[in-house]
ZANU-865002 format. One record per residue (C-alpha): residue in three letters; x negated, y negated, z. Coordinates in steps of 0.02 Angstrom, whole numbers, plus 50000, padded with zeros to 5 digits. Layout:
<sites>
ALAXYZ
...
</sites>
This chain:
<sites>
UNK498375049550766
UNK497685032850660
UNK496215034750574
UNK495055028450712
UNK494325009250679
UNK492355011850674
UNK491685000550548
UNK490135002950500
UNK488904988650552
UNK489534975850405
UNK491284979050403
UNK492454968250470
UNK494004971750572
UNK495674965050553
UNK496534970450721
UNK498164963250717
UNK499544974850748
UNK500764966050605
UNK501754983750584
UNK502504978650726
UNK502684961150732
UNK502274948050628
UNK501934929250639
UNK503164918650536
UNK502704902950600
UNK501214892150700
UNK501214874350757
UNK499544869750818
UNK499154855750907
UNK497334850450925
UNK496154837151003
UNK494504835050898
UNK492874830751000
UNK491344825250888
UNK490214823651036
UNK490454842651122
UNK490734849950960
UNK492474856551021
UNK494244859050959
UNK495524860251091
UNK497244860651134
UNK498604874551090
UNK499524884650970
UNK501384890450986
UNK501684907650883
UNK503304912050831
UNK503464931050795
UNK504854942250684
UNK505004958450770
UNK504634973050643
UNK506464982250632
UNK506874965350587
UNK505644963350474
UNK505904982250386
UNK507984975350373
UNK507574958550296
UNK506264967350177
UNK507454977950098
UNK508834966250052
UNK507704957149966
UNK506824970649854
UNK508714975349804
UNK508884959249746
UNK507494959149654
UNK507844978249556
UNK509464969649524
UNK508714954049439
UNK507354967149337
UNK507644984649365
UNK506354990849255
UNK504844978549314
UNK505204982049505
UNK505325000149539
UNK503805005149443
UNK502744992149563
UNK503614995049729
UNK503725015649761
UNK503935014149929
UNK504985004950036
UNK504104988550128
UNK504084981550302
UNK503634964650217
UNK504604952250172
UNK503984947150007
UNK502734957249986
UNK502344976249927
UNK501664986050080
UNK501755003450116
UNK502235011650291
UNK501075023750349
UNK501115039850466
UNK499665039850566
UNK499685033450764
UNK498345028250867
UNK497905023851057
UNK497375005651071
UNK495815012651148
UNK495085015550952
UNK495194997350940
UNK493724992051022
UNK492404986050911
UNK490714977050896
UNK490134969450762
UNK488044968650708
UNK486994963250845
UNK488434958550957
UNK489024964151134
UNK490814962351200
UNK490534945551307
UNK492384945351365
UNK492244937951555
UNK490834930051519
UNK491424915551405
UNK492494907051513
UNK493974913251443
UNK495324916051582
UNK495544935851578
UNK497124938851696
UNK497434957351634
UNK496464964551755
UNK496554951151910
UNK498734954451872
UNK498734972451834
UNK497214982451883
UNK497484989751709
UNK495784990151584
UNK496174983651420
UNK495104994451331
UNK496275010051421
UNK497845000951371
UNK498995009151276
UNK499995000151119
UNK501635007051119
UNK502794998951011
UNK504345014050990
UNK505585014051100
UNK505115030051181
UNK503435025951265
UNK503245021551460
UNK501975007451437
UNK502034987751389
UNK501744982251228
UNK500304973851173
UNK500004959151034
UNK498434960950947
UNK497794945250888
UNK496214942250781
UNK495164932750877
UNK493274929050906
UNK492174913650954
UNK493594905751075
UNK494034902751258
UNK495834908051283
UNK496344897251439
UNK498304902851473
UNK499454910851375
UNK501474909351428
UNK503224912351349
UNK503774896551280
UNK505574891951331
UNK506474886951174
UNK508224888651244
UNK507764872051357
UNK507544860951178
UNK509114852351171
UNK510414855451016
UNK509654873551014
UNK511144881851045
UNK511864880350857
UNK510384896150832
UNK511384907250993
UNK512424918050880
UNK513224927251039
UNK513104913851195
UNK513774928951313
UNK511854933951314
UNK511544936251495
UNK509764939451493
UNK508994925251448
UNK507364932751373
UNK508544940151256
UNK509344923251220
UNK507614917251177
UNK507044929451078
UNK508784925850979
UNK508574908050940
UNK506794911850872
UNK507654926250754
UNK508934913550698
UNK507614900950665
UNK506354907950569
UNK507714915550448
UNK508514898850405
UNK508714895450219
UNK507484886550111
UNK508694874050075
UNK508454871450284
UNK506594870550292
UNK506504853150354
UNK507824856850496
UNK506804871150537
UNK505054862250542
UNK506044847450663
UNK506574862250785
UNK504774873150772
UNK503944855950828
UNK505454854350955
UNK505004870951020
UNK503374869751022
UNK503124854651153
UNK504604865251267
UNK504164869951446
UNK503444888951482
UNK504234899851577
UNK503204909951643
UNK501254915651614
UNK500844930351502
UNK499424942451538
UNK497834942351417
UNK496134950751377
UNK494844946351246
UNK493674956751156
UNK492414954451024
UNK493514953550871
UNK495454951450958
UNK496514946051082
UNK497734955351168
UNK499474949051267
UNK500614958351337
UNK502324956351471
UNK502844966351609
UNK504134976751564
UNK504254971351373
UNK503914989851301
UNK504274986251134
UNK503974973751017
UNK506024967251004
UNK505684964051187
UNK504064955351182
UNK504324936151190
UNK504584928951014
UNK503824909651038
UNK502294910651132
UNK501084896851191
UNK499134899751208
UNK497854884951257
UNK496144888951229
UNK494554878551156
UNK493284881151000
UNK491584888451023
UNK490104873050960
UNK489234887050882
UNK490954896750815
UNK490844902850643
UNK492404897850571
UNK492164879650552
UNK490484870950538
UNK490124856250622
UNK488734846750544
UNK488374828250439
UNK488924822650293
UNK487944814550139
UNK488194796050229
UNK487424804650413
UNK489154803050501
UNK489754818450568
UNK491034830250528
UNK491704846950535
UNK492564858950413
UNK493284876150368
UNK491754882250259
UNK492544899850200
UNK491884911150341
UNK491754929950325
UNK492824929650474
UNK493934918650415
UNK495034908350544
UNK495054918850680
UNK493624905650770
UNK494914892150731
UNK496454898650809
UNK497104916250869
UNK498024923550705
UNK498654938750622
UNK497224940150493
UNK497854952750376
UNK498534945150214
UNK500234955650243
UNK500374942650374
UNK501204928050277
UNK501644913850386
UNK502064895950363
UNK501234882350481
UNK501234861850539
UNK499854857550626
UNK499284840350735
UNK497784834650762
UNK497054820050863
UNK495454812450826
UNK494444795150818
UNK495114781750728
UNK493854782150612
UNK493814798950557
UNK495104806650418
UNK496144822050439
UNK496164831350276
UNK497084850050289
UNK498224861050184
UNK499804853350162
UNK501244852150061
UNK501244829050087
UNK499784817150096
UNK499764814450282
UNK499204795950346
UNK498694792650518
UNK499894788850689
UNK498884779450800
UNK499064783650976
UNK497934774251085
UNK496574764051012
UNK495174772050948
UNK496314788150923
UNK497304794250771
UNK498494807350759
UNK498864817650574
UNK500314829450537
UNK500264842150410
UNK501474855250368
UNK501774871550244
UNK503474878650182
UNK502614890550086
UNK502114909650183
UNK500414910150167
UNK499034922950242
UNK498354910950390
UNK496484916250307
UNK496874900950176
UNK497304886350327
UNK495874874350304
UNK495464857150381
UNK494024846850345
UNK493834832650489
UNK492404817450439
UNK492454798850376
UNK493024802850215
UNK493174788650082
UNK494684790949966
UNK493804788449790
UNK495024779549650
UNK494584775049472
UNK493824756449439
UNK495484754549329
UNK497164766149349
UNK497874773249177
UNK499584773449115
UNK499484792749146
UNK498994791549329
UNK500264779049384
UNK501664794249275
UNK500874807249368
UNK501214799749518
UNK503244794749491
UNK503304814049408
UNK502834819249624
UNK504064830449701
UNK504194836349846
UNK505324850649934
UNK506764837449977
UNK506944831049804
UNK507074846949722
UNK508484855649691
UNK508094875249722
UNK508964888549628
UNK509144880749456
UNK507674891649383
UNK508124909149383
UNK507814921349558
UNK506054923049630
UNK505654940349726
UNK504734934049859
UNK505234928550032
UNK506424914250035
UNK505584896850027
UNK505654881549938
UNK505014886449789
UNK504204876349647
UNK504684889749512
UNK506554887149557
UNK506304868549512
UNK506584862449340
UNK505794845449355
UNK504464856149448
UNK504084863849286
UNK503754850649177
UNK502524842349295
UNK500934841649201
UNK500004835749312
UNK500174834849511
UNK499744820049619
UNK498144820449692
UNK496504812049774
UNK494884812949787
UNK493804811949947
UNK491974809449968
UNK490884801850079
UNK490534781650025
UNK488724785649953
UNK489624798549807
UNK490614784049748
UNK489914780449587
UNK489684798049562
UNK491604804149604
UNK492054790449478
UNK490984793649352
UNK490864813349325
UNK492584820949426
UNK493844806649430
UNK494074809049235
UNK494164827649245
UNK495474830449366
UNK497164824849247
UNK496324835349114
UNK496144851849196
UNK497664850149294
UNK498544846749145
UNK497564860549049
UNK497964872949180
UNK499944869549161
UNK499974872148967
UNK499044889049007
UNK500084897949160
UNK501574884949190
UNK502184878649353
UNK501024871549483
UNK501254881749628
UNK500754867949734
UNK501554850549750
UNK499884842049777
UNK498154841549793
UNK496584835949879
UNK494784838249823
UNK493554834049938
UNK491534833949926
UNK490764843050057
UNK489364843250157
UNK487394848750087
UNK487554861950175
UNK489194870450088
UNK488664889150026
UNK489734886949884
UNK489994879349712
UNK491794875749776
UNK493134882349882
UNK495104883149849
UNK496604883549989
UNK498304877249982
UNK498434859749915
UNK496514856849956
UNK494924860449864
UNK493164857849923
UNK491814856349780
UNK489854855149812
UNK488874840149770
UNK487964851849656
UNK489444848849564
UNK489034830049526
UNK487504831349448
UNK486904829649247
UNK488334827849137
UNK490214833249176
UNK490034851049096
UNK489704860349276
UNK491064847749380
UNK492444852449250
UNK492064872949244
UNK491904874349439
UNK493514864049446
UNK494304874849314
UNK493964888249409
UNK494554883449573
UNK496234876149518
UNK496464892649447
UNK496364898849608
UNK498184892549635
UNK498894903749543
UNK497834919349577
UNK497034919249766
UNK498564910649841
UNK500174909949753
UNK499704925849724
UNK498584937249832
UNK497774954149846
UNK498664964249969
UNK496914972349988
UNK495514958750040
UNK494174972949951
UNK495044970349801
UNK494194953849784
UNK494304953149575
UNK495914947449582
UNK495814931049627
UNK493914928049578
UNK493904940849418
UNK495514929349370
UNK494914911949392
UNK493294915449303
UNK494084920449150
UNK495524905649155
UNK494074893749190
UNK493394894949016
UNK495234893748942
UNK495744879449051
UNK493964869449021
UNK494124874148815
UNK496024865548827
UNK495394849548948
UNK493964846348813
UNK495244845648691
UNK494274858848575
UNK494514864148406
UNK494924884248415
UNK493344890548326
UNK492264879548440
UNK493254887848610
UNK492714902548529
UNK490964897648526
UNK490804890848679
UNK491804906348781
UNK490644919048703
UNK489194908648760
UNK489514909248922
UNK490044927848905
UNK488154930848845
UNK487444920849008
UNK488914930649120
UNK487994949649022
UNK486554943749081
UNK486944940649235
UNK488034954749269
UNK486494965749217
UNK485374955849369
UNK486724959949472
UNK486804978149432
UNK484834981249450
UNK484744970849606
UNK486224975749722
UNK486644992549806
UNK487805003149696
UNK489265003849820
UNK489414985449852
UNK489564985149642
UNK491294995149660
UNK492774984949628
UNK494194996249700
UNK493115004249845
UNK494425013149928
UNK495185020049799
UNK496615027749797
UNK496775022249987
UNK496855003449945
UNK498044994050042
UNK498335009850178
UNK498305001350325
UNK498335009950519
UNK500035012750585
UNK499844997850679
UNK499364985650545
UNK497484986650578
UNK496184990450444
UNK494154987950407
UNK493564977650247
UNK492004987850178
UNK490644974750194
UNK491594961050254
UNK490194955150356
UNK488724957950251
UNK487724940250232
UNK487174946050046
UNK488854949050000
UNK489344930849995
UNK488064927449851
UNK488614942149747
UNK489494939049595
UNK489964956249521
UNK491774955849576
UNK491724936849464
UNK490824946949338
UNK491774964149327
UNK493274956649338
UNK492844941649199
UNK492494956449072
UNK493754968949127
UNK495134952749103
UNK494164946148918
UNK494024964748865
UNK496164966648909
UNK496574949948814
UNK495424952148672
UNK496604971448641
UNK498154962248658
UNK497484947548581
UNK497514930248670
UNK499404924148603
UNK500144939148702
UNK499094941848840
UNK499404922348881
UNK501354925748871
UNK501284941748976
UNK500164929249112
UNK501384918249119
UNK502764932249128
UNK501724941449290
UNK501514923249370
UNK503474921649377
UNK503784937849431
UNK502404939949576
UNK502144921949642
UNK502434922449834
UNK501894938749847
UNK500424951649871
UNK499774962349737
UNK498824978049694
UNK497574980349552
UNK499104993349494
UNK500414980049524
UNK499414967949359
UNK499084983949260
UNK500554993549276
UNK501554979349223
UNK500194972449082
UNK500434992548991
UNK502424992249003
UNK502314974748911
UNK501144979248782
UNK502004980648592
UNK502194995948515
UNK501294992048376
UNK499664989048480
UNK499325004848548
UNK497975002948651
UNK498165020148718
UNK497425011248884
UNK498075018949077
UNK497975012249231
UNK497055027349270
UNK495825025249139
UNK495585004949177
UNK495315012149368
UNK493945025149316
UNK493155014649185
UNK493234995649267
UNK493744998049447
UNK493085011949559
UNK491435015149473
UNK489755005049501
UNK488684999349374
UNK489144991649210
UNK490644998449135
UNK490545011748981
UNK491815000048873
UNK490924983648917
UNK489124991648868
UNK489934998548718
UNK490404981248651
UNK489094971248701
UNK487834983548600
UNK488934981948450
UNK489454964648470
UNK488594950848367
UNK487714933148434
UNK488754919748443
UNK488084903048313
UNK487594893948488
UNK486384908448556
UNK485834910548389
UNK485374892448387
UNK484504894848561
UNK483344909348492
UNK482814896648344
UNK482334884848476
UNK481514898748598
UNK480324904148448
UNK479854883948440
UNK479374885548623
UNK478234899548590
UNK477294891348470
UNK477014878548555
UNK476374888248701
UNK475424896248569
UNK474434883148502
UNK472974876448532
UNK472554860948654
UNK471804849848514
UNK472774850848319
UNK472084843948181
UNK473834842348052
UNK475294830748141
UNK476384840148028
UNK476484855248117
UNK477414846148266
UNK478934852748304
UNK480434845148322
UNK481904851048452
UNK483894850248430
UNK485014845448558
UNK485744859948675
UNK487314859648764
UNK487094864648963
UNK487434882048941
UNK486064883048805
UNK484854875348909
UNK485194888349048
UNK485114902648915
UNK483484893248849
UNK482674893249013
UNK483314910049049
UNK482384917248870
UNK480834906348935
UNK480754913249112
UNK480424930949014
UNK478944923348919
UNK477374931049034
UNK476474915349024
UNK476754896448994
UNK475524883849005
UNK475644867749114
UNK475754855748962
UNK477004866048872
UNK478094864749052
UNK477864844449047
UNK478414844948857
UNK479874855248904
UNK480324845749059
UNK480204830148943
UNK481104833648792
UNK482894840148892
UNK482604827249060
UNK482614843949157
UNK482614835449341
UNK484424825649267
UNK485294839349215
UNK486764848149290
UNK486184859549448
UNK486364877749350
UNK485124869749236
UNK483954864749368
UNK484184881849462
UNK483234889649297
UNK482134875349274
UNK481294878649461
UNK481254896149422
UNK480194892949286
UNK479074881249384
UNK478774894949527
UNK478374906049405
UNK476994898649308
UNK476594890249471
UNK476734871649406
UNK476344862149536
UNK476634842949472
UNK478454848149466
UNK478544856949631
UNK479504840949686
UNK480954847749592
UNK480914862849700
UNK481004856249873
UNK482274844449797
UNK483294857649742
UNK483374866749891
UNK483764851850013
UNK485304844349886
UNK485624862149822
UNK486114872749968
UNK487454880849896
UNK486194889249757
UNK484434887149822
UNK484334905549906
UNK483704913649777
UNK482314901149763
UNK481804905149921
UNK481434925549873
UNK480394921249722
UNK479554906749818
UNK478964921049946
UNK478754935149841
UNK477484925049734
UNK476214927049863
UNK475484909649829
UNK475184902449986
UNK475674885249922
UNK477424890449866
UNK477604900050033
UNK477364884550135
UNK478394875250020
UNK479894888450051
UNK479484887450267
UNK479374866250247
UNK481224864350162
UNK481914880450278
UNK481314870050441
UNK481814853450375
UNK483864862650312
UNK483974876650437
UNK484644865150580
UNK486234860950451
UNK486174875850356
UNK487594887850332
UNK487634902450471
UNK487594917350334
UNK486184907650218
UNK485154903750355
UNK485154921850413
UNK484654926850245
UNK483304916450199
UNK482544918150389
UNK482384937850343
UNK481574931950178
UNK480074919950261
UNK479914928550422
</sites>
């Protein structure tokens, strides 16, 4: 038997059954309705069967031993069902009774959501007695598992693809006389075509997809899936391979948020749930689950369709008054990284266009100019691939935009417009190859939990972002361009194995910022171990503050990536609100990654980065996967005498902070700029020190200029002082402009004033936590735990005048704080 699924109250499930069957392809078509709240329309699947999937796997990860022997064996021990990607097949079997599941303070409501449930009406058969037999041996229907929550599934049917005219080129044996078979043929044939094919094969999955059903399929929804099955289809080879499903969002669903932006007009966006897309659209959750997608969507004229997609998209009108955008994906992504952000965007351009722009833009390729193949021979699944494109490689910088809504104008321009060449072009002297053809950066909502948010050819950054000088804008956006090379070109095969993307992109932040500054090599220095003193710090809050198992980086051990036979699996903590505003897996991860280059030393841990990228792009990884394949490449002459099984024990499965990280911070020395922060911090304290009235001028003091990440280690040093008096606050909010500087500074700067209770700047408070959403929650705690009955009624004013657009999992937490 399977492990049985019982997640603990914050886990989250992933029910899927991909070890059967996977999804290789969606088209979703989708009406957007401002005034109910509601997405609706339909999504067509179409689904590789998983013997195929096990025979396609194979002749792939031969090739890929043939191209490098030595590099592929040692990271693939077991044979995958995968295309692409390194999964393991398991031996345990379950009922599909073990898959029911609730999640925290939530009952099964299927029947009573208006979703159409015809399983029973058809069959008389429970679904929660239903058994999942995919072998060829069982007696009883297969059933699709489909994540799913927050939706009302109207009808699912077969979709009949052999009706689409010219699809008869995909019937490899046209004396098929059954014609589900024939079907289920044409679908094999098309998601297989070559990359050099992929626009063919997009024209025939939107063909298919607006084909005729043939015939209804039965359907039941529980909390966290829905499941399909067909008469008589008993395994998944049977089951129909295109299949059609109309249903509508939830208003309150919590995979998109549906709220106002800056300007007051509405709109409605993917905001990174904990539940990812599964209250968008009925997917395969489970990154193993690498699909590509095209998606349409109909909305009011005036409203702009931004989503992941591989071409900037521009508007069909339809009717008037009603738009219609097309987007599209060649890439096999996990559908957790789909994102669309709906809203009357304002595409933001520079007052004048430079020389470099207008080159970036005729350097644009897209997957019909290039000619695939001329770069060496990628591992992954086959797709048009940036890294096979030689022009592809020398693109510095990609084309992009910027959206925002018409009131950030002068901001956009001002503080990101500039940085966005630089750090794309940093980024490419660092790793190589955009994986991505284009991008998008758009400025979300207030109510956005997050500096900033990254997904295929799209990036959402807070307005936090725009604030004070450029210094936060161009780290956050360092950070989540690196995100396109680890978090989606390359993914954890493991969603609790969270380091690897996060741990990744905030160490390549500091490298890419340090190149787009244009900085001399002793002042990257400088400025890196800076902000590796604020990261101690805060890794150390972290630590005392946050349960020890939720500190673990590898929590499962040596069962990461194990899966159920079926595909399904739990992530430890997935739905845990704190989680989201933990940072130890940024943390951990940062050090574990600075500790590793600072051994090799930066000059060959770079090389061997951009080695792993062109081996592993397109594909999932382990933790193992990195460091197995970091140790083999490390020169003799190093010797590191590091092991994976060391880095594991020391960095990965153990909570706390790590015995080789405490070890060097306690012998390391202060960088000159926290050394020049302490002067300054003893300056404070005499002037806190001194009397009201002084009788020499001479004793004055006089204060030197601090970069950003000084002033946030200066306020940090001040917020341990037990006592600061009011005038020494006003002199300090004077002398750095506190209320205009970038939003980390600010964050400390109302910690201080809560502290000392300074009421004249309590302004800045309830500012900060109405324009500072995505990092006001902490606020709230010390507001509350100061027992002042002024700052409590301060923290219950800004909750009731935010809570109506706040973000589901903030709102939840900061209600438990005040109430």
């Amino acid at each position: 038997m399977d492990r049985k699924l019982d997640p603990s109250q914050d886990d989250l499930p992933l029910m899927a059954n991909t070890s059967h069957i996977l999804v290789k392809h969606y088209a979703l078509d989708l009406d957007v309705d401002f005034e109910s709240q509601i997405m609706e329309g339909s999504i067509v699947l179409f689904f590789e069967s998983e013997n195929r999937c096990r025979k396609r796997s194979s002749s792939t990860e031969e090739t890929c031993q043939s191209e490098s022997s030595e590099a592929r064996t040692v990271r693939m021990p077991e044979p995958c069902h995968v295309p692409g990607t390194s999964t393991r097949t398991f031996s345990s079997k379950t009922g599909y009774s073990d898959f029911v599941i609730c999640g925290k303070g939530e009952k099964d409501t299927s029947g009573k959501d208006g979703n159409h449930d015809n399983w029973e009406q058809a069959s008389g058969i429970s679904s929660s007695k239903y058994c999942c037999d995919t072998g060829n041996h069982g007696s009883e229907d297969f059933v699709l598992v489909l994540d799913c929550c927050d939706l009302s599934v109207l009808k699912v049917e077969e979709v009949d693809v052999a009706a689409v005219p010219g699809i008869e080129k995909f019937t490899r044996s046209p004396k098929l006389t059954v014609v589900s078979e024939l079907r289920n043929q044409i679908v094999r044939e098309l998601v297989t075509l070559p990359a050099d094919r992929w626009r063919e094969q997009l024209d025939y999955f939107a063909r298919c997809s607006q084909a005729p059903g043939c015939g209804e399929l039965l359907f039941d929804t529980d909390t966290w899936s829905l499941q399909i099955r067909k008469r008589g289809a008993q395994t998944a080879t049977d089951f129909p391979h295109a299949v059609r499903i109309r249903y509508r969002t939830n208003a309150q669903g919590r995979s998109v948020t549906w709220t106002s932006d800056q300007s007051g007009r509405p709109c409605v966006y993917t905001m990174g749930s904990p539940i990812n897309n599964r209250a968008l659209f009925p997917c395969q959750e489970p990154p193993v689950a690498m699909s590509t997608w095209q998606a349409t969507v109909q909305a009011a004229a005036s409203f702009v369709v931004l989503m992941s997609g591989e071409h900037s998209a521009k508007p069909t009108q339809l009717q008037e008054g009603c738009s219609s955008w097309h987007y599209y994906v060649t890439m096999p992504m996990p559908a957790s990284t789909f994102t669309i952000a709906v809203g009357s965007w304002t595409e933001m351009k520079p007052e004048t266009c430079s020389s470099n722009d207008l080159a970036a833009e005729r350097r644009s390729f897209s997957p019909s100019d290039a000619d695939f193949g001329c770069v060496g021979v990628c591992c992954h699944m086959d797709y048009p691939c940036r890294f096979q494109n030689a022009s592809a490689a020398i693109q510095e910088i990609i084309p992009h935009r910027v959206f925002a809504p018409v009131c950030l104008q002068r901001a956009c321009q001002e503080t990101l417009l500039p940085l966005v060449p630089l750090c794309l072009s940093a980024a490419h002297s660092v790793l190589g190859t955009h994986p991505f053809s284009r991008l998008d950066i758009l400025i979300v909502p207030a109510n956005f939990p997050s500096l900033g948010m990254a997904s295929p050819h799209i990036i959402f950054l807070s307005q936090s972002t725009l604030t004070g000088r450029n210094h936060l804008c161009g780290t956050r956006l360092c950070h989540e361009i690196a995100h396109a090379w680890f978090g989606l070109a390359i993914g954890a095969r493991d969603w609790t194995e969270e380091w690897l993307s996060e741990g990744f992109a905030t160490h390549l932040e500091d490298v890419f910022w340090a190149k787009a500054q244009q900085l001399a090599p002793h002042e990257a220095r400088e400025q890196q171990e800076l902000r590796a003193c604020l990261r101690w710090r805060r890794l150390q809050d972290e630590v005392r503050s946050s349960p020890e198992e939720m500190q673990v980086l590898r929590p499962n051990k040596e069962k990461t990536g194990f899966v159920s036979d079926s595909g399904s699996s739990v992530i430890k903590h997935g739905l845990n609100p704190e989680k989201v505003f933990m940072q130890v897996h940024y943390l951990k991860g940062y050090f574990l990654l600075r500790f590793l280059a600072r051994r090799l030393g930066d000059d060959t841990y770079f090389s061997f980065l951009r080695k792993f990228v062109r081996t592993f792009h397109g594909q999932l990884i382990l933790s193992q996967d990195f460091l197995q394949m970091l140790l083999e490449n490390i020169p003799e002459e190093k010797g590191l005498e590091l092991s994976v099984e060391s880095i594991f024990q020391d960095w990965l499965e153990s909570s706390g902070i790590p015995q080789p990280l405490q070890t060097e911070r306690q012998a390391g020395a202060e960088c000159g700029l926290a050394r020049q922060v302490g002067v300054e911090v003893e300056k404070w304290n005499r002037v806190s020190r001194r009397p009201r009235k002084r009788k020499r001028r001479g004793t004055e003091e006089v204060f030197e200029k601090l970069l950003p990440d000084q002033l946030v280690l200066l306020l940090e040093h001040l917020l341990e002082q037990k006592t600061l008096n009011p005038r020494t606050l006003q002199r300090l909010e004077r002398t750095y402009q506190l209320p205009q500087q970038d939003a980390e500074v600010r964050h400390r700067w109302c910690e201080l004033i809560v502290k000392h209770k300074y009421t004249k700047a309590y302004k800045n408070v309830e500012r900060f936590l109405q324009e500072d959403q995505a990092m006001g929650i902490y606020l709230y705690g010390e507001l509350m735990l100061s027992e002042d009955a002024r700052q409590q009624q301060l923290a219950r004013h800004c909750f009731e005048l935010t809570k109506g657009q706040m973000d589901v999992c903030s709102a939840q937490v900061v209600a438990e704080m005040l109430f």
